[in-house]
C-alpha positions as CSV (number, residue, x, y, z in Angstrom):
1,X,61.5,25.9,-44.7
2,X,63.0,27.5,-41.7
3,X,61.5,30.8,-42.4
4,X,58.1,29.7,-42.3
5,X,58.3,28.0,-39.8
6,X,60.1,30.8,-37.7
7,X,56.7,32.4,-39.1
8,X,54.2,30.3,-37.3
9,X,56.1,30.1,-34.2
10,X,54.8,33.3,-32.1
11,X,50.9,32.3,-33.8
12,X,51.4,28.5,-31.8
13,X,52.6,30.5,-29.0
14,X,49.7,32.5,-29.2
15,X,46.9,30.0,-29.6
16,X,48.6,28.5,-26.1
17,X,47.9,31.0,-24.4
18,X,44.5,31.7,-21.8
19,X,41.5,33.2,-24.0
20,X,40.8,36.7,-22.1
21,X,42.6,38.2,-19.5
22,X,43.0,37.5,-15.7
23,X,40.1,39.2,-13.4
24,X,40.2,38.9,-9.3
25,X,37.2,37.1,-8.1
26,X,36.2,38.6,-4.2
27,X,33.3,37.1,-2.9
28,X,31.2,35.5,0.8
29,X,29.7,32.0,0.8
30,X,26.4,31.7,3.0
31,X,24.1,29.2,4.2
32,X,20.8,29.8,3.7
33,X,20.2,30.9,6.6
34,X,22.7,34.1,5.9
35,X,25.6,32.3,8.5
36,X,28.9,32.0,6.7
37,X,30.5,29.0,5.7
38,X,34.6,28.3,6.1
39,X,36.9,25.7,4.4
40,X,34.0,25.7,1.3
41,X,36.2,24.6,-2.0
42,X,36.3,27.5,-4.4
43,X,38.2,26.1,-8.0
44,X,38.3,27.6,-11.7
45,X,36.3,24.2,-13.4
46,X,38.5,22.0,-15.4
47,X,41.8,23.3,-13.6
48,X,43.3,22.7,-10.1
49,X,43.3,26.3,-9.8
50,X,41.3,27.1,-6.7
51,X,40.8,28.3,-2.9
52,X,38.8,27.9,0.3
53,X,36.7,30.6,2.4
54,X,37.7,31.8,5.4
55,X,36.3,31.4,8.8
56,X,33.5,34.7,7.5
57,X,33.3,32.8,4.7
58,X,35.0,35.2,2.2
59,X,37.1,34.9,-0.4
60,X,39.4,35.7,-3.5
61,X,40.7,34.6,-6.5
62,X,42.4,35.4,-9.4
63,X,40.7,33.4,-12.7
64,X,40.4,33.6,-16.7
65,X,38.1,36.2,-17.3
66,X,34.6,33.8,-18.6
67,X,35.8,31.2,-16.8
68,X,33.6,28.5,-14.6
69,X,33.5,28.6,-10.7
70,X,32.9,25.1,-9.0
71,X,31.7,25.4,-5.9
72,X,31.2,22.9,-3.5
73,X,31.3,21.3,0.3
74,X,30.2,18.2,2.2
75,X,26.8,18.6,3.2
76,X,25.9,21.3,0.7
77,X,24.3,21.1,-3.2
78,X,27.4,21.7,-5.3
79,X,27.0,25.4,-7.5
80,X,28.8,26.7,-10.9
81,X,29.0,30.4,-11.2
82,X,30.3,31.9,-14.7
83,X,32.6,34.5,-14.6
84,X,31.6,37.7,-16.3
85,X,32.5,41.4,-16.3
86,X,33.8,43.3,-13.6
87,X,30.3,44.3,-13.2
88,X,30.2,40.4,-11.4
89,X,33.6,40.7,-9.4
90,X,31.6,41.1,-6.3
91,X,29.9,37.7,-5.9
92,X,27.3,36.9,-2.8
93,X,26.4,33.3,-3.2
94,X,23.9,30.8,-1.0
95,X,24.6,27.1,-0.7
96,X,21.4,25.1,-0.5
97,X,21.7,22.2,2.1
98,X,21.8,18.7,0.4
99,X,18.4,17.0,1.5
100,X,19.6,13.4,0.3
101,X,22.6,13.0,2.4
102,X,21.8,15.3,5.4
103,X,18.4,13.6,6.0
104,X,19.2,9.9,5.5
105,X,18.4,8.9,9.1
106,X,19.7,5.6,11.0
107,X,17.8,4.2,14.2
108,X,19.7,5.4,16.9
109,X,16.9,5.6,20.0
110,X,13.2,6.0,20.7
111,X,13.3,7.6,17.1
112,X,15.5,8.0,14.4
113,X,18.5,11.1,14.4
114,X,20.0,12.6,11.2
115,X,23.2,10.3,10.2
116,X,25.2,13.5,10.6
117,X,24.2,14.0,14.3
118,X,25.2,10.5,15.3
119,X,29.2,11.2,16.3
120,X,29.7,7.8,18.0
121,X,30.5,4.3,17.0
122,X,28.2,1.8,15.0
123,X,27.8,-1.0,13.8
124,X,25.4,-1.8,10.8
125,X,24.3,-5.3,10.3
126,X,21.8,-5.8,6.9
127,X,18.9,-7.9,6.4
128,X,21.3,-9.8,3.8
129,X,24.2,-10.5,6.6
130,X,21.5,-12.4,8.9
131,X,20.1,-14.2,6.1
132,X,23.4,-16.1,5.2
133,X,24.2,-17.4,8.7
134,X,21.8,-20.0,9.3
135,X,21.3,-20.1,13.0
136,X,19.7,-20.7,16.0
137,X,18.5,-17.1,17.5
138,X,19.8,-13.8,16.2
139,X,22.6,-13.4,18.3
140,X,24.2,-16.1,17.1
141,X,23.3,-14.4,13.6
142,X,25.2,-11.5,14.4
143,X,28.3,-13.1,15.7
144,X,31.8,-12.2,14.3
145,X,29.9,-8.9,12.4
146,X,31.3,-6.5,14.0
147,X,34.6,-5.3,16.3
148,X,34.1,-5.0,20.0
149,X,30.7,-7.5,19.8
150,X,32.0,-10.6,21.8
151,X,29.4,-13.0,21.8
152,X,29.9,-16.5,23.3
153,X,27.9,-20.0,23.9
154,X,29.9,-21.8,26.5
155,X,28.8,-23.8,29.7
156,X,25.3,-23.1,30.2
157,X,24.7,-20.8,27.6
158,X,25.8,-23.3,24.9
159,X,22.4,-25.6,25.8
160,X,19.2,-25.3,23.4
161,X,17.4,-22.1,23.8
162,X,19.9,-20.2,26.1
163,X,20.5,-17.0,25.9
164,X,24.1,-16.5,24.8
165,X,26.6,-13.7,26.8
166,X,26.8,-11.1,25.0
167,X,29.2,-8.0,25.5
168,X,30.1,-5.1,23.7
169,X,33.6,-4.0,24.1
170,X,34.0,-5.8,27.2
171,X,33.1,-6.4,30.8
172,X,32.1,-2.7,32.7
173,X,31.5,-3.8,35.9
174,X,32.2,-6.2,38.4
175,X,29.0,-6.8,40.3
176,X,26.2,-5.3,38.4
177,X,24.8,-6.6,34.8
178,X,27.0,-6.6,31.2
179,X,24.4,-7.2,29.1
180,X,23.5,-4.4,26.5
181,X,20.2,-3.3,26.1
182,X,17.8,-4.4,23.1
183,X,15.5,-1.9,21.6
184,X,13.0,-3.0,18.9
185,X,11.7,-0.8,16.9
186,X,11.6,2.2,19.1
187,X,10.9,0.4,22.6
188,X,13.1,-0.9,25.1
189,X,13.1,-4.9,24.7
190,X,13.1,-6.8,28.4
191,X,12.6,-10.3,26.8
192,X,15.5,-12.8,25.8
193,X,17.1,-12.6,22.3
194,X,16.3,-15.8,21.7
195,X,12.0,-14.6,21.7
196,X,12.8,-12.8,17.9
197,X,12.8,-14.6,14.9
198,X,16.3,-13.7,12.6
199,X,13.9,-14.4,9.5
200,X,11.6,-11.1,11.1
201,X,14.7,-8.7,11.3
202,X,15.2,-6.0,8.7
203,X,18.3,-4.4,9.9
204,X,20.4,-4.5,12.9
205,X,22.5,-1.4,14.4
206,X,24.8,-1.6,17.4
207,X,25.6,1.6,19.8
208,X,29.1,0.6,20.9
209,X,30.6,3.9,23.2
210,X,29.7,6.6,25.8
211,X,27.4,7.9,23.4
212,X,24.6,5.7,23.6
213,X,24.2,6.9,27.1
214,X,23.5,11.0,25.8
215,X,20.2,8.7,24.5
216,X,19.2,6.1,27.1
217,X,21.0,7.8,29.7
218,X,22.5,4.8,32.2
219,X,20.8,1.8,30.3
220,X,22.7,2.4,27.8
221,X,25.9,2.3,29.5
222,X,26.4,-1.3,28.2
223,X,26.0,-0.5,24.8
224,X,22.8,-0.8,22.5
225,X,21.6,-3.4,19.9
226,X,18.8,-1.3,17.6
227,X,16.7,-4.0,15.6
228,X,14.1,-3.1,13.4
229,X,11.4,-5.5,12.2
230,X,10.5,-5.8,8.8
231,X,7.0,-3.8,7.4
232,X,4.9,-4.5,4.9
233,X,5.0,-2.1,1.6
234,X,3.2,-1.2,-1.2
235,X,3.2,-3.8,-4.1
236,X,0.8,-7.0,-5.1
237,X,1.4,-9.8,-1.9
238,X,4.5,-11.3,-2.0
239,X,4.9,-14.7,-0.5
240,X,8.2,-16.0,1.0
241,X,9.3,-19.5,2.5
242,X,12.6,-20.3,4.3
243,X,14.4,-22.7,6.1
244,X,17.1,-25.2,6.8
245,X,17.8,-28.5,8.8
246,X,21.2,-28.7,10.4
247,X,22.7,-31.3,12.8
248,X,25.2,-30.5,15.8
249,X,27.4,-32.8,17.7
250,X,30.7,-33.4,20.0
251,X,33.7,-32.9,18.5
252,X,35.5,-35.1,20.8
253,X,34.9,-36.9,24.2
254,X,36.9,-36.0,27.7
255,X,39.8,-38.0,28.2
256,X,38.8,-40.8,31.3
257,X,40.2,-44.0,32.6
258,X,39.2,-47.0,30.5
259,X,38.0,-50.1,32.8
260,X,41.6,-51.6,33.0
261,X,43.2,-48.5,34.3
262,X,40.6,-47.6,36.7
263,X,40.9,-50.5,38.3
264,X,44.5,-50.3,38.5
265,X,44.0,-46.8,40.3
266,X,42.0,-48.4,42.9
267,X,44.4,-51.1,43.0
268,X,47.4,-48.8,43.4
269,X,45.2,-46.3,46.1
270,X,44.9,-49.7,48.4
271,X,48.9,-50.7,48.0
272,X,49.7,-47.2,48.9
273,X,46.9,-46.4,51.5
274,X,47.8,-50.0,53.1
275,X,51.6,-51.0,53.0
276,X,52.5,-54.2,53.3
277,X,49.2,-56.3,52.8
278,X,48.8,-56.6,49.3
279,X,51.2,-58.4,47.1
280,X,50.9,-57.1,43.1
281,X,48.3,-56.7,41.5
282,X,46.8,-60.1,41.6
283,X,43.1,-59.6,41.3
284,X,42.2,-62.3,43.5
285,X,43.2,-60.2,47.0
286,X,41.7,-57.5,46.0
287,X,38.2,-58.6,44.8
288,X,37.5,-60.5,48.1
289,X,37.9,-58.0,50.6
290,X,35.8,-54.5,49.8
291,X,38.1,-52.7,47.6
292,X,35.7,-53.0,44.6
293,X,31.6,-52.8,45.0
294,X,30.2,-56.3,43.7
295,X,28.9,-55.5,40.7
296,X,32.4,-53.8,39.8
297,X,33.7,-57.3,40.7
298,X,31.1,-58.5,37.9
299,X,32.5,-56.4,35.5
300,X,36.1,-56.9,36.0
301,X,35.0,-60.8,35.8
302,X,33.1,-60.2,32.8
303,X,35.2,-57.6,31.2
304,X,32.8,-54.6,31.4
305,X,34.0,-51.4,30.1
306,X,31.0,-48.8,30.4
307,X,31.0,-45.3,28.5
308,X,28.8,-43.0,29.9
309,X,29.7,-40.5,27.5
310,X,28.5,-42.6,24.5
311,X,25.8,-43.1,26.6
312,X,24.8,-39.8,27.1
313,X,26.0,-38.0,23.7
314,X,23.9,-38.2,20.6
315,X,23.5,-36.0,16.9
316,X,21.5,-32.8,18.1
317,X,19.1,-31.7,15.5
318,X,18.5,-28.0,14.1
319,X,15.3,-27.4,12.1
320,X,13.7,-23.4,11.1
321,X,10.8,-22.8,8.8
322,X,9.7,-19.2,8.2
323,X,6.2,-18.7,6.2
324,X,5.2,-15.0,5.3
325,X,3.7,-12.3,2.8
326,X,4.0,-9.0,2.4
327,X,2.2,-6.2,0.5
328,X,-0.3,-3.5,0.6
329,X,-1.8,-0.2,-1.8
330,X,-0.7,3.4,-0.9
331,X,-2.9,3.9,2.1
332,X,-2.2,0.2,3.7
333,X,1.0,-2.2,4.1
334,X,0.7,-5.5,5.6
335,X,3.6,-8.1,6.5
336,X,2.3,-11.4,8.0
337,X,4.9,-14.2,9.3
338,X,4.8,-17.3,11.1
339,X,8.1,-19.1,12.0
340,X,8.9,-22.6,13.9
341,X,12.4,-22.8,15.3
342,X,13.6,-26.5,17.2
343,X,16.9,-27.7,18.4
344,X,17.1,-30.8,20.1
345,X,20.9,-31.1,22.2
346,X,23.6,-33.0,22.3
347,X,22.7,-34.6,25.9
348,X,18.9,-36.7,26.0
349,X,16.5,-35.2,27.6
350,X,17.0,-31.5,26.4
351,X,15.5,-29.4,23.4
352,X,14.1,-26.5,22.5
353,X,11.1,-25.0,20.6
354,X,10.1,-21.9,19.5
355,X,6.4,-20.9,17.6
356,X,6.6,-16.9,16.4
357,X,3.8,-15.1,15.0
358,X,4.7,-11.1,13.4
359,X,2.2,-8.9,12.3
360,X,3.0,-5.7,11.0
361,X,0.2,-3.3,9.8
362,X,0.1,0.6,8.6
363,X,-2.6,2.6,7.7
364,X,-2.1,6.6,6.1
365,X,-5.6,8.1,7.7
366,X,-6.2,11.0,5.2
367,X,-3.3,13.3,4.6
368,X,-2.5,14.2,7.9
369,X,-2.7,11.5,10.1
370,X,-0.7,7.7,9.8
371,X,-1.4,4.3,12.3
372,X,0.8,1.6,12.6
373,X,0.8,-1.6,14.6
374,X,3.7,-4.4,15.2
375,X,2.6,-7.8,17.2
376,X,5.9,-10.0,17.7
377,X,4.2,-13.1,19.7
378,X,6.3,-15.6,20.6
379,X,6.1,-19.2,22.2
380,X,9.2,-21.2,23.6
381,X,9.2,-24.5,25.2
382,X,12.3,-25.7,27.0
383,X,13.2,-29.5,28.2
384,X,15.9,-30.4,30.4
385,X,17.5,-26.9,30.5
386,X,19.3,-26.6,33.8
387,X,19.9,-30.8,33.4
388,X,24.5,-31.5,33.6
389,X,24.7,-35.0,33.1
390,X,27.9,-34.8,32.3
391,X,28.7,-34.0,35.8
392,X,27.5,-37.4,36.8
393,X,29.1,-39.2,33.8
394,X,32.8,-38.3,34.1
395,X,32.4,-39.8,38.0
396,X,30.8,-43.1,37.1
397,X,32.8,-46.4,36.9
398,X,33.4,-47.5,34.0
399,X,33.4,-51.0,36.4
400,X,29.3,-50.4,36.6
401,X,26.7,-50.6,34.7
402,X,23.7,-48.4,33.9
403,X,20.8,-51.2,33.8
404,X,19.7,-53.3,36.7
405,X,19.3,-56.9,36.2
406,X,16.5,-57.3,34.4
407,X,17.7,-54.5,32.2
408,X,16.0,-51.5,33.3
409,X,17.8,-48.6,33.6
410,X,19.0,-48.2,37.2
411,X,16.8,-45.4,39.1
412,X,19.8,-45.5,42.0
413,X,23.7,-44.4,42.6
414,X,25.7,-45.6,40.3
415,X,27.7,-49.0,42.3
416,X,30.8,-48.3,43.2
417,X,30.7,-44.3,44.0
418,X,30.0,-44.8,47.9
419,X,26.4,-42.8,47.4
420,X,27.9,-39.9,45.5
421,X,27.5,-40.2,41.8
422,X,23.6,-40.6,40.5
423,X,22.7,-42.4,37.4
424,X,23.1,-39.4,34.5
425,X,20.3,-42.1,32.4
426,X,18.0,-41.5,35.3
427,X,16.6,-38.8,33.8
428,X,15.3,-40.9,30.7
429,X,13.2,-42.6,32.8
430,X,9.7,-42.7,31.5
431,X,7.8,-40.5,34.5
432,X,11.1,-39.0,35.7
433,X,10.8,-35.4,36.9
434,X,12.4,-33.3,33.3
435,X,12.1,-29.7,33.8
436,X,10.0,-27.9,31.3
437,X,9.6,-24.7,30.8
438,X,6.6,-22.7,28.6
439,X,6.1,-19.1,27.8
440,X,3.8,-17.3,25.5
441,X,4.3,-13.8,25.5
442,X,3.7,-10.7,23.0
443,X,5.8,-7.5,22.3
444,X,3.5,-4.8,20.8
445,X,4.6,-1.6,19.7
446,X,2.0,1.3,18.0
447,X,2.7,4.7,16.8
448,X,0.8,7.6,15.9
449,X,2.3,10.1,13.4
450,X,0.8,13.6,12.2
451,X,2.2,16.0,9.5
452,X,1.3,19.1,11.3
453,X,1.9,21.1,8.3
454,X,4.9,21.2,5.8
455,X,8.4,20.7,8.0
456,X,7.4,19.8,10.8
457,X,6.0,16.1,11.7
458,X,5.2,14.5,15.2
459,X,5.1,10.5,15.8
460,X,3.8,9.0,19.4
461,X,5.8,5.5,20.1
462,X,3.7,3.5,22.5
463,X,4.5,-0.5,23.7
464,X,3.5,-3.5,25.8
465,X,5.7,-6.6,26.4
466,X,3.3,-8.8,28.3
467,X,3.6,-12.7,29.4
468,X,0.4,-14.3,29.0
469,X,1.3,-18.1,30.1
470,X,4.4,-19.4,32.1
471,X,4.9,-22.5,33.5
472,X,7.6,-24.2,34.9
């Protein structure tokens, strides 16, 4: 037994060992262009056995002789070289640029650059992300999808229809403007945010560094929000519906003196202010002598206790419907939409609405020459939008009341304020003078392109933002 196995021993060794003999592989990598190509991966196919070319883009390697060369770098079609004779020991080898991932293309500008010219930093918001944020305006949309976007709705900004603050990687200056600058498709964008639909957006990309400014040169100095609007494409029309109802309202009140402990402020502000002529609190010396306005005597008599922030806060109401279709042959694409956007606040008296109209339209003209058109028409109608009741509200006595007599609400200063704190229900007086404010304006963008022959394309980008109507 040992004997034969003894006898197959140097045979297993054998059938171990590489089929051929070793051979030195010497060889230069090239574009196609003929310049050389370093750091390209240079490995014997199904080992780890393998090099990389030098900074001329040579080479050498020692490798089973009718073995398999993988070649390959980022950028570049991978090749596989079999390994011959010595007559192939000599290798001169081409690399063919990888179409599919050098020429995908992101919006960065008037145009579009190659991905692998774009060095700075982006963010890249989808069609899909905007759709499952049901908002207001985009920029609301786009909030919390991405590092270094702060956007914020606080103070004025949080009423219906205003524009939120936005700021990308933080404040640059003191003095001048932080606001970025909005391009859509192609053309600088001098309207509000709040003028574009969400449901009209394809895709949003944001220009966040020193970069953006090698493109827009000082506008961009802020950073750059890219949006591009959806197109029609070639398929049998498609028709889409969507929308949403939503309600918003105060999470809690501001903390203010009830009626009892108002007047005891007023009572204590008299004890201290005069020392020695009150005794207590007794209600009696202090109701007779001008400390409280008569009709905050009624109300400490009656037991009035007035809040003018229930009176002023109600259930805001959201509402969006989008209506469009899509479709087109080879020679034509067509996207129609039609949106309605309304918000009504958390104060009375203010809301917002928003009518948007998109038409998108491209047209291939022969073989060489291609139209396109994009109409984004929008019309916004504010209420009550500089209105701060609020103001008004946390100075009123809760002592007074907001209605005259005869129940009316009281077109006057609230009693008790010494002439300083106006009725905030004023304003919900049939006739009373609500600011209103109505645009209609259009953002139209056309382009020209011509394949001039094979390689080589040109495309003219042309726009007009106009405002038709305004009205304040």
């Amino acid at each position: 037994m040992c004997i034969l196995l003894y006898s197959l021993l140097p045979a297993l060794l054998h059938a171990q060992e590489p089929a051929g003999r070793n051979v030195t592989i010497k060889g230069t990598i090239r574009t196609e262009a003929g310049e050389p190509l370093s750091g390209v991966s240079v490995v014997v196919k199904g080992t780890s056995n393998g090099t990389t070319t030098r900074e001329d883009g040579a080479f050498h390697l020692s490798v089973p002789e009718n073995s398999t060369l993988s070649i390959s770098m980022v950028g570049f079609v991978n090749k596989e070289i079999k390994v011959g004779r010595s007559d192939q020991l000599h290798l001169a080898i081409s690399l063919n640029s990888d179409k599919l991932e050098m020429d995908k293309v992101i919006v960065v500008g008037y145009g579009t650059r190659r991905k692998s010219d774009v060095t700075g930093s982006i963010v890249s918001i989808s069609e899909q992300s905007i759709k499952d944020i049901p908002s207001s305006n985009l920029a609301a949309a786009i909030q919390g999808q991405g590092a270094g976007i702060d956007i914020q709705r606080s103070g004025a900004n949080s009423k219906p229809g205003a524009t939120p603050n936005i700021l990308i990687r933080g404040s640059r200056s003191l003095g001048a403007s932080n606001d970025p600058l909005i391009v859509v498709d192609g053309i600088p964008f001098n309207g509000s945010i709040n003028d574009l639909n969400q449901d009209d957006v394809a895709s949003v990309e944001i220009l966040k560094d020193g970069s953006s400014t090698a493109i827009y040169g000082s506008r961009g100095a802020n950073g750059v929000i890219l949006i591009t609007t959806k197109r029609g494409k070639t398929s049998k029309p498609i028709f889409t519906y969507s929308g949403y109802v939503g309600s918003s309202r105060v999470t809690r009140k501001f903390p203010v003196m009830n009626a009892e402990e108002f007047t005891n402020l007023k009572k204590w502000a008299n004890i201290i202010a005069n020392p020695g002529k009150y005794t207590g609190l007794d209600d009696q010396q202090f109701l007779t002598n001008g400390v409280f306005d008569p009709a905050e005597v009624e109300g400490i008599k009656t037991g009035r206790n007035t809040d003018w922030q229930e009176l002023m806060f109600k259930t805001g109401i959201i509402t969006d419907h989008q209506l469009g279709v899509t479709g087109g042959t080879d020679q034509t694409q067509y996207a129609i939409s039609g949106g309605y956007f309304t918000q009504t606040g958390i104060y009375q008296g203010q809301s917002f609405e928003r009518y948007t109209v998109k038409l998108s339209l491209d047209q291939q003209l022969g073989r060489m020459f291609k139209v396109g058109l994009n109409s984004l028409n929008t019309y916004t109608l504010r209420k009550g939008e500089s209105a701060n009741p609020m103001g008004q509200a946390l100075r009123a006595s809760p002592l007074a009341s907001p209605y005259d007599s005869a129940g009316n609400i009281l077109n006057a200063y609230v009693p008790g304020s010494a002439n300083q704190v106006w009725n905030p229900l004023a304003d919900l007086i049939p006739g009373a003078a609500v600011e209103n404010r109505k645009r209609l304006g259009t953002f139209t963008t056309l382009y020209l392109e011509a394949n001039l022959f094979k390689g080589l394309k040109y495309r003219l980008n042309a726009g007009a933002e106009m405002v038709l109507w305004a009205s304040i």
